[in-house]
C-alpha positions as CSV (number, residue, x, y, z in Angstrom):
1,X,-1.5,-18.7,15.6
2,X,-5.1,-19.2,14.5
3,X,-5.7,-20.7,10.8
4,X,-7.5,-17.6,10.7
5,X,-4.6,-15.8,11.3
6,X,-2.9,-18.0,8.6
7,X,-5.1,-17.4,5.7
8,X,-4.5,-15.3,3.0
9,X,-5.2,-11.7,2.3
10,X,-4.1,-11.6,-1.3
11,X,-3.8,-14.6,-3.5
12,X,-3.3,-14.4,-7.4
13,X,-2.6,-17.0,-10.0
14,X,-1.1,-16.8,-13.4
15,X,-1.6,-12.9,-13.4
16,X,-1.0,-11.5,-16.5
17,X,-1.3,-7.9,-18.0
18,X,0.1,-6.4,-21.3
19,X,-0.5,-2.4,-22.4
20,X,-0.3,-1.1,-25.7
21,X,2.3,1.4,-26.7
22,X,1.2,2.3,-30.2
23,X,0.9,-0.8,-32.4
24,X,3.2,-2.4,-30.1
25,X,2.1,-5.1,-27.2
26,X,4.4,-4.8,-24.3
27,X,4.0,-7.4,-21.6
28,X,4.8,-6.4,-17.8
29,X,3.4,-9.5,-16.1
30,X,3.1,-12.9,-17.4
31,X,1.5,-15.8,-15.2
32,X,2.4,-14.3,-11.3
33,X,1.4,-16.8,-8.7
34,X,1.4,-14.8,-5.6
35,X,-0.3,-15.3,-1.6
36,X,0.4,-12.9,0.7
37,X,-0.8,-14.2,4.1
38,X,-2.2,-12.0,7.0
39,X,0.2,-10.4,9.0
40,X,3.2,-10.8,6.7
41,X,5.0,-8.6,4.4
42,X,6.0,-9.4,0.9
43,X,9.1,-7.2,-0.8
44,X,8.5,-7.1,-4.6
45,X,11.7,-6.6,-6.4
46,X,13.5,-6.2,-9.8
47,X,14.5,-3.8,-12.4
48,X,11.9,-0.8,-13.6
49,X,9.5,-2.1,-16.2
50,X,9.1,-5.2,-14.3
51,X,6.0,-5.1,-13.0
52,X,6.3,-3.9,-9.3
53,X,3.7,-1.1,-9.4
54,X,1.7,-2.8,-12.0
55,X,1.2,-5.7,-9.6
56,X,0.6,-3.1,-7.1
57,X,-2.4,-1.3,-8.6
58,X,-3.9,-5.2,-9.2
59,X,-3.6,-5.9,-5.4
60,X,-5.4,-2.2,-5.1
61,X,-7.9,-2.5,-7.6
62,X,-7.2,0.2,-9.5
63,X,-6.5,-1.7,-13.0
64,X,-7.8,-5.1,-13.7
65,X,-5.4,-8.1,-14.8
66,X,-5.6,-9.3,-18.5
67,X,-5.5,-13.4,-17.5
68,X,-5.7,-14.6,-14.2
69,X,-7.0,-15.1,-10.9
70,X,-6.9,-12.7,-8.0
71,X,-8.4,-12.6,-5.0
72,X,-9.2,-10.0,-1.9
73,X,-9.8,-11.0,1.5
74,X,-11.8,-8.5,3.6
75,X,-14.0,-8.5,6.6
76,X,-14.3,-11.9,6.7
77,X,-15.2,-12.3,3.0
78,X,-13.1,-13.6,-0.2
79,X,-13.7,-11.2,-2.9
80,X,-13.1,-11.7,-6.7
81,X,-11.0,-9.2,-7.1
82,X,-10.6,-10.1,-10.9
83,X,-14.3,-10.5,-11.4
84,X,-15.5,-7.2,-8.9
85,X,-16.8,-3.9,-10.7
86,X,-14.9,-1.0,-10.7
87,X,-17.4,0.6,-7.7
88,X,-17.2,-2.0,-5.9
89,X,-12.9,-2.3,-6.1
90,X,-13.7,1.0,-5.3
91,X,-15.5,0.8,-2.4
92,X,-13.9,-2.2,-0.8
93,X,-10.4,0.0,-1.6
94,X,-11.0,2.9,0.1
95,X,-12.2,1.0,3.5
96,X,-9.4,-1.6,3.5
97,X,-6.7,-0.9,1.5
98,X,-4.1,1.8,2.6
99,X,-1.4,2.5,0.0
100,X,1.5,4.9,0.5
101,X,3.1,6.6,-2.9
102,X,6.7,7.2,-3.7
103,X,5.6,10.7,-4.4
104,X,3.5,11.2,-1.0
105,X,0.4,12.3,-2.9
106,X,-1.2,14.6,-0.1
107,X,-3.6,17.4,-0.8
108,X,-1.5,20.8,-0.6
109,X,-4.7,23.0,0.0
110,X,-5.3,20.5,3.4
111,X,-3.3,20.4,6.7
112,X,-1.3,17.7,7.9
113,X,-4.5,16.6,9.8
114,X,-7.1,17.1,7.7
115,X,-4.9,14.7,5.2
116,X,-4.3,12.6,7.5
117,X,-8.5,12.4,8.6
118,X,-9.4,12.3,4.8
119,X,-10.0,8.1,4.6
120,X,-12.0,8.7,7.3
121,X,-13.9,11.4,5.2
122,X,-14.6,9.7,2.4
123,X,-16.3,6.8,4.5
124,X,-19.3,8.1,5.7
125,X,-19.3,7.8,9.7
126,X,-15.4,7.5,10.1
127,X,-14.2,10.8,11.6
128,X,-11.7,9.2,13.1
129,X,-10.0,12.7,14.5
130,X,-8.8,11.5,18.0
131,X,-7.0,8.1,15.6
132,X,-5.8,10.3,13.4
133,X,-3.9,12.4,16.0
134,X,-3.3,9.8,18.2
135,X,-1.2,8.4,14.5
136,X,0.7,12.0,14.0
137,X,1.6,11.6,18.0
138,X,3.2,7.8,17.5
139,X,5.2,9.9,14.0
140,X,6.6,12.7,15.8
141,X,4.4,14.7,13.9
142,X,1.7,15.8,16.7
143,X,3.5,19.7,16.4
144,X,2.7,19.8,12.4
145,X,-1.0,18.6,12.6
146,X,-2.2,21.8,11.9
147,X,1.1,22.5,8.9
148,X,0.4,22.1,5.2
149,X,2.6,20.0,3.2
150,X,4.4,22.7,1.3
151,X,6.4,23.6,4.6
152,X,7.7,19.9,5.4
153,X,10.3,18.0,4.6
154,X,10.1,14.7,1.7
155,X,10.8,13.1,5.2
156,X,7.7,14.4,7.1
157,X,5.5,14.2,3.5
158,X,6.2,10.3,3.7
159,X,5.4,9.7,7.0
160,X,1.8,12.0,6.6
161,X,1.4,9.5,4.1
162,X,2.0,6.1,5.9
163,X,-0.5,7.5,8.5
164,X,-3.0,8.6,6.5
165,X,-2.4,5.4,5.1
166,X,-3.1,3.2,8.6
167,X,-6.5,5.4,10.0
168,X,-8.7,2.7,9.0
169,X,-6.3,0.2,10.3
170,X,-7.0,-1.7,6.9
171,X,-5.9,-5.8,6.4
172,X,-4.2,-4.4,3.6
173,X,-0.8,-2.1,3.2
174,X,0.4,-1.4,-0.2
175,X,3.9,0.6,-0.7
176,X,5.1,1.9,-4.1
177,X,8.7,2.4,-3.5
178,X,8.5,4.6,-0.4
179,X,11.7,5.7,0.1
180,X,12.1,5.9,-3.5
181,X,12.7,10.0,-3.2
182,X,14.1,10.4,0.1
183,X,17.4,10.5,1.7
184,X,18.9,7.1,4.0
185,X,18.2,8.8,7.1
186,X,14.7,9.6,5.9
187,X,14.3,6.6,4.0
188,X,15.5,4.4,7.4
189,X,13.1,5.9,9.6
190,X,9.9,5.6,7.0
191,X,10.7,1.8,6.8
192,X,10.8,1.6,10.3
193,X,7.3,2.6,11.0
194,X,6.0,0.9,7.8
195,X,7.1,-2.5,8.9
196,X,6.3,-1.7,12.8
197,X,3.0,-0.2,12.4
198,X,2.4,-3.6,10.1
199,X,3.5,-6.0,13.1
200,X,1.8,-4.4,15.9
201,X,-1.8,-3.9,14.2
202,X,-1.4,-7.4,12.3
203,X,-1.4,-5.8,9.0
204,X,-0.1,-7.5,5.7
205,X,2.2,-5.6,3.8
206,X,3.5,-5.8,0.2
207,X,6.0,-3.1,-0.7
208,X,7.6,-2.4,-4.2
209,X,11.4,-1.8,-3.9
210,X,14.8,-1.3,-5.4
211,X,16.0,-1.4,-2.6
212,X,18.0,-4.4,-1.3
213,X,18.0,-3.7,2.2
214,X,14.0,-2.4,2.6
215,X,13.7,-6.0,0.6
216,X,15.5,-7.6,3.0
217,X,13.2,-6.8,6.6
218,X,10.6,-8.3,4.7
219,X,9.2,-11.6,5.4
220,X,9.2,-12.9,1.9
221,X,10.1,-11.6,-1.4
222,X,8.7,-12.2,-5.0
223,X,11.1,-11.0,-7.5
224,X,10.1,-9.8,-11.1
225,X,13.2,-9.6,-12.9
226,X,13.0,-13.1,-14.8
């Protein structure tokens, strides 16, 4: 393997963030060292209110960190992630992050398709059509490209969602309890394509679970219960 290969894709040190409820303070992450290196997955784990998604919108950009250090490897370059603007989180996010939801989050008034094409969309020149059917073929969902989401099952939602998440083929795969609303048959078959699709394309993946066996096909684990 390359040192290339080897370097990291996220890497954060003493991460901390604290919200206000009220006049209260309520701390949910306190000094996190984490490196998550290319091609590897990364299970986060513990009890709810530990921090799993919260750690998961930092590694997205979506909320900033209170203390600490974070950084964002993309397209050759080491972003600042704790230091970058909100447009530009924003616009590094959208071409190289992927994340899949635990509630699916896809756009009932759009076809499977068209939800699946939609990264592609919102960067200007990416189409991306032929991927993005090419991604509903490799699903077993090539029949329903042309379905909206009310008519599928949590099962087929999920798995829209993983390959909406992949079109760019981003460095970066975030999961926020995936199988958190789905059944073990379901819930086997998502984890399998999330961890496959991250092996073949090279993909690092960090995943927030309660789950001890979705934690366990993972190649390393940072737990946030103590």
């Amino acid at each position: 393997m390359t040192s290339e290969a080897k370097a990291p894709v996220v890497e954060g040190r003493g991460l901390g963030k604290t919200y206000r409820d009220g006049s209260q303070a309520v701390e949910v992450l306190r000094g996190v060292d984490v490196e998550v290196l290319a091609g590897r997955s990364l299970a986060l784990t513990g009890p709810s209110g530990s921090g799993k998604s919260t750690l998961l919108n930092l590694f997205a950009g979506l909320i900033s960190a209170d203390t600490g250090e974070l950084y964002f490897t993309a397209d050759g370059q080491r972003h600042k992630w704790h230091l970058a603007s909100q447009r530009e989180r924003t616009r590094l996010r959208r071409r190289y992050i992927g994340y899949v939801h635990q509630f699916f989050n896809l756009i009932p008034t759009l076809t499977v398709l068209e939800n699946v094409r939609l990264p592609g969309r919102l960067n200007v020149g990416n189409r991306l059509d032929a991927r993005a059917l090419e991604l509903l073929a490799q699903f077993g969902l090539d029949d329903r490209a042309g379905a909206f989401p009310d008519v599928l099952s949590g099962g087929e939602q999920q798995r829209v969602a993983v390959a909406r998440a992949l079109l760019l083929e981003p460095p970066l795969l975030l999961a926020d309890e995936p199988t958190g609303n789905l059944d073990a048959g379901n819930s086997n078959q998502v984890v399998e394509l999330l961890f496959g699709a991250a092996r073949e394309s090279g993909v690092s993946l960090i995943i927030a679970t309660h789950s001890e066996t979705v934690a366990a096909q993972a190649d390393d684990r940072l737990d946030l219960g103590g």
